[in-house]
C-alpha positions in Angstrom: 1.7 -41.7 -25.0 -0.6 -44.3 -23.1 -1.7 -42.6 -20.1 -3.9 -43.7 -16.7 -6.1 -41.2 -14.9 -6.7 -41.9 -11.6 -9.4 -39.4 -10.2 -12.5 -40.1 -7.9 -14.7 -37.3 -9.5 -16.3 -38.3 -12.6 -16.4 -34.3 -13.9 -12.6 -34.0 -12.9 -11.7 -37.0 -15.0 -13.7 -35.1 -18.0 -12.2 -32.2 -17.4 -8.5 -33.9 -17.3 -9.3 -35.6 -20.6 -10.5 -32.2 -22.7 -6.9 -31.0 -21.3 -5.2 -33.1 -22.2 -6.4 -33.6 -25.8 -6.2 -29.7 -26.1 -2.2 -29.9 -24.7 -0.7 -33.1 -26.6 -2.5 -34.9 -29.9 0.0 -38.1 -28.5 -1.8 -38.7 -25.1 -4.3 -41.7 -25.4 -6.4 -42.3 -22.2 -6.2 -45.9 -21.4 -8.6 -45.8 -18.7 -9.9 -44.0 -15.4 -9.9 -45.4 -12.3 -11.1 -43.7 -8.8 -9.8 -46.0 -6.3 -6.9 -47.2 -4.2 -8.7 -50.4 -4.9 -9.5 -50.4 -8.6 -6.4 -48.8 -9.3 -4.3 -51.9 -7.8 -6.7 -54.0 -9.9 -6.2 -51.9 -13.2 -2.2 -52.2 -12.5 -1.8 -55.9 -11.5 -3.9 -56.6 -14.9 -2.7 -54.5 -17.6 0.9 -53.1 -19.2 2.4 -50.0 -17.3 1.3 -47.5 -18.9 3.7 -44.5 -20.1 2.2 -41.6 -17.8 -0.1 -42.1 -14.7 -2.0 -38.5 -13.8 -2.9 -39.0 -10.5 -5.0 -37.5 -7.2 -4.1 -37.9 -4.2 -7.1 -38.0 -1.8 -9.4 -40.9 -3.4 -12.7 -42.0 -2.0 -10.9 -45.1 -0.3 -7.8 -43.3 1.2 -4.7 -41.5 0.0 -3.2 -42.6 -3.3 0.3 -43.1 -1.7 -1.0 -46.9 -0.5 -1.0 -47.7 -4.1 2.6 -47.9 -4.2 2.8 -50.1 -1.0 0.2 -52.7 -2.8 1.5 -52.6 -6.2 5.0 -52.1 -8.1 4.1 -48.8 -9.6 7.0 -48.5 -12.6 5.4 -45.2 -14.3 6.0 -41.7 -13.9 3.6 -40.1 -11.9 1.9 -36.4 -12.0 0.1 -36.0 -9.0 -3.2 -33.9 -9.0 -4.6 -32.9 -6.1 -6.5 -29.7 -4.1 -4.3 -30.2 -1.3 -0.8 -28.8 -1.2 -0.1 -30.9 2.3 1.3 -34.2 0.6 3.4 -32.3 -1.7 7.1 -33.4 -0.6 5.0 -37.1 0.0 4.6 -36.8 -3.5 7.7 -36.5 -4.8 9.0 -39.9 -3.2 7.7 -41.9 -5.4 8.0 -41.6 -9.4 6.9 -38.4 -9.8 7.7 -36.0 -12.5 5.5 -33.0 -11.1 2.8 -31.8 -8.5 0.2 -30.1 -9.9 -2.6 -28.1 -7.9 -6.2 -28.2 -8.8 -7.5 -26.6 -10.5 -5.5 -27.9 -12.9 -4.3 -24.7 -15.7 -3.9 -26.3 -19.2 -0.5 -24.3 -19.5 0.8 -26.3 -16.5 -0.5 -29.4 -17.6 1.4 -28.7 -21.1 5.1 -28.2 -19.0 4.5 -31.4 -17.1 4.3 -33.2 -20.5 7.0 -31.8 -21.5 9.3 -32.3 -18.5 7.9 -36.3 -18.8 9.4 -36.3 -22.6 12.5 -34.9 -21.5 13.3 -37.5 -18.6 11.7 -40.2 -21.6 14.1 -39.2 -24.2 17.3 -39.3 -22.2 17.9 -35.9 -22.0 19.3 -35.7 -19.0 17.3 -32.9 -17.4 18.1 -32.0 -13.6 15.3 -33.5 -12.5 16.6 -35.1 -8.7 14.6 -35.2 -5.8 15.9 -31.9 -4.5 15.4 -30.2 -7.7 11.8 -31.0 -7.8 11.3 -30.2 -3.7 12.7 -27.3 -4.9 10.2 -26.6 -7.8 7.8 -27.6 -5.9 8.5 -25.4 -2.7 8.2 -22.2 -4.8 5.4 -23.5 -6.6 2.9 -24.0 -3.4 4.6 -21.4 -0.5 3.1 -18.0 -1.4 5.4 -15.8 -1.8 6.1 -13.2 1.2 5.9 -9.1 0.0 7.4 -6.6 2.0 5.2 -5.0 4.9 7.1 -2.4 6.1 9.8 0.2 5.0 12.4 1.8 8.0 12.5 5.1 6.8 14.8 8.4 8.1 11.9 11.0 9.5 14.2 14.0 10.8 16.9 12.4 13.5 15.0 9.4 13.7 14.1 6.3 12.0 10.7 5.2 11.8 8.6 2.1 10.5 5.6 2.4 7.7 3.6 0.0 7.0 3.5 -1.2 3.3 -0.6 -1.0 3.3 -0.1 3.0 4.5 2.0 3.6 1.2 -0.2 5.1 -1.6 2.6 5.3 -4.1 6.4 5.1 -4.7 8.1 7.5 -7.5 11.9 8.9 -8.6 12.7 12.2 -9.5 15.7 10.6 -10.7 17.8 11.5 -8.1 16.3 9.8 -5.1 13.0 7.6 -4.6 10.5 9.0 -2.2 6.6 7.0 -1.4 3.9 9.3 0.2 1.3 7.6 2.6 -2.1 8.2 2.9 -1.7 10.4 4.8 0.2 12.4 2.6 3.6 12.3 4.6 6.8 12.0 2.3 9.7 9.8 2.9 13.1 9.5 0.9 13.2 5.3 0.3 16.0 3.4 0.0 15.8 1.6 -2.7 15.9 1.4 -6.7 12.7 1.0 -8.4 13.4 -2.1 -9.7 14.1 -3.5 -6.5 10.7 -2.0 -5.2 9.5 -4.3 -8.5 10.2 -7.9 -6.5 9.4 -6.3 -2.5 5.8 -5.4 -3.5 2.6 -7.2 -3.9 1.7 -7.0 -7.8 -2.2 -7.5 -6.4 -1.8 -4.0 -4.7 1.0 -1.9 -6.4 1.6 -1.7 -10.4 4.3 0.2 -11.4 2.7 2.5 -14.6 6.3 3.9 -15.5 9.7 3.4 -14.6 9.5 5.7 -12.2 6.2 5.1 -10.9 4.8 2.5 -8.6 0.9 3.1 -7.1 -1.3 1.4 -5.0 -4.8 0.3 -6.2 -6.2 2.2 -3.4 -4.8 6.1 -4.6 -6.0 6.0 -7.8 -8.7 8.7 -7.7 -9.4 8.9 -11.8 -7.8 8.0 -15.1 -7.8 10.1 -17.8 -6.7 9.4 -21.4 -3.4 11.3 -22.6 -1.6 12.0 -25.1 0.7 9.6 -26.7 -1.9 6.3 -26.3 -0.8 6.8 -22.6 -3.1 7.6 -19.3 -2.5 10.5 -16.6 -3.7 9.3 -13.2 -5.2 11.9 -10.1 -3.7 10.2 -7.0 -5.0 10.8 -3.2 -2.8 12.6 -2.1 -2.2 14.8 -4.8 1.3 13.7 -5.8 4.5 16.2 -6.6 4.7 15.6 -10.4 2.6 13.6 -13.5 1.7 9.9 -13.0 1.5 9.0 -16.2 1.1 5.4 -17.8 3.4 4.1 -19.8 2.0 3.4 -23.1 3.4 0.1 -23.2 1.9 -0.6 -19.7 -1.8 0.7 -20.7 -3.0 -2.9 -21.6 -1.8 -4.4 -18.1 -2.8 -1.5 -16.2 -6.5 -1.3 -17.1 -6.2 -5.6 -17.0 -4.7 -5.1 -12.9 -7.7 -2.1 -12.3 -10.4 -4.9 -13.7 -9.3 -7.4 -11.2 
């Protein structure tokens, strides 16, 4: 697989390379190029090559201008630090979008979506398909800020960053704020698993969710587990899972 790198920052185009030699044995770096200018050049002299890895803000102006001054016939993955020009992108031959910096894992599935569309499989790889991909890729994804809650006769609103933990008795699901008020919630802990941020809130069991912020102390337990002492003191064990220790003291080291 012949490939062009088109990059303006000599220790990016280094980088690139390592990748992709670490990802694919196939790729062969043809050359680098860090203009609109020398790009044309590079294009107008020599065979298409298969793959074209390319950013998007060069020192001479936006890569995009290279398809007005040359007929650019190669699949394109676009690099780039800048999320802006993503749906730009994806009107011209590209096969992905890929935000620096660049994760060797990602780097791998865009070579592997180029094969596919290269060997005729057929994937569903249209232009809304992609805008699609791409769409979930760069928005961030919106976690739930506030629960509406029964308190007595009325309903009231608590804010998601109040919430020191969720839990089941395995009747009903309850969270206690911080400052150690109880509400029955209204919905399934698994549901809870997609509403909450996973920077804030791990769920140790699957009847437990807590935030970073209750966790007084960890002690070890029985089992290869962990028991947790939450502020405020909470109405039965929290105990992690011992399939979730590894994760758990991974998410408290972040």
């Amino acid at each position: 697989m012949n490939i062009l790198i088109v990059e303006d920052e000599e220790l990016a185009v280094k980088k690139l390379q390592k990748t992709l030699a670490a990802v694919d044995d196939t790729a062969v770096v043809l050359a680098s190029t860090d203009s609109i200018k020398s790009t044309v050049e590079w294009l107008n002299e020599n065979p298409q090559p298969d793959l074209i890895l390319m950013d998007i803000e060069l020192a001479d102006g936006q890569s995009f201008e290279i398809f007005n001054l040359v007929d650019v016939k190669s699949p394109v993955i676009f690099t780039t630090s800048y999320d802006e020009y993503a749906l730009k992108a994806f009107k011209v031959n590209s096969v992905d979008y890929l935000l620096k910096p660049i994760q060797k894992e990602e780097l791998a599935a865009a070579l592997t979506k180029y094969k596919k569309l290269q060997s005729n499989a057929k994937p569903d790889l249209s232009l809304d398909n992609l805008v699609k991909e791409l769409q979930q890729k760069l928005q961030p994804k919106e976690y739930r800020k506030r629960f509406l809650v029964k308190h007595g006769q009325k309903l009231v609103s608590v804010e998601v960053e109040d919430i020191a933990y969720f839990y089941s008795d395995g009747r009903l699901n309850f969270f206690k704020t911080k400052d150690n008020k109880k509400f029955v919630v209204d919905y399934t802990m698994d549901e809870l698993e997609d509403m909450l941020d996973p920077a804030q809130y791990f769920r140790i069991s699957r009847s437990f969710y807590v935030s970073v912020t209750s966790i007084d102390k960890i002690d070890d337990y029985f089992g290869n587990r962990l028991v947790l002492g939450l502020i405020p003191e909470v109405d039965k064990e929290a105990l992690v899972s011992r399939e979730k220790v590894t994760d758990f003291k991974k998410w408290m080291g972040k």
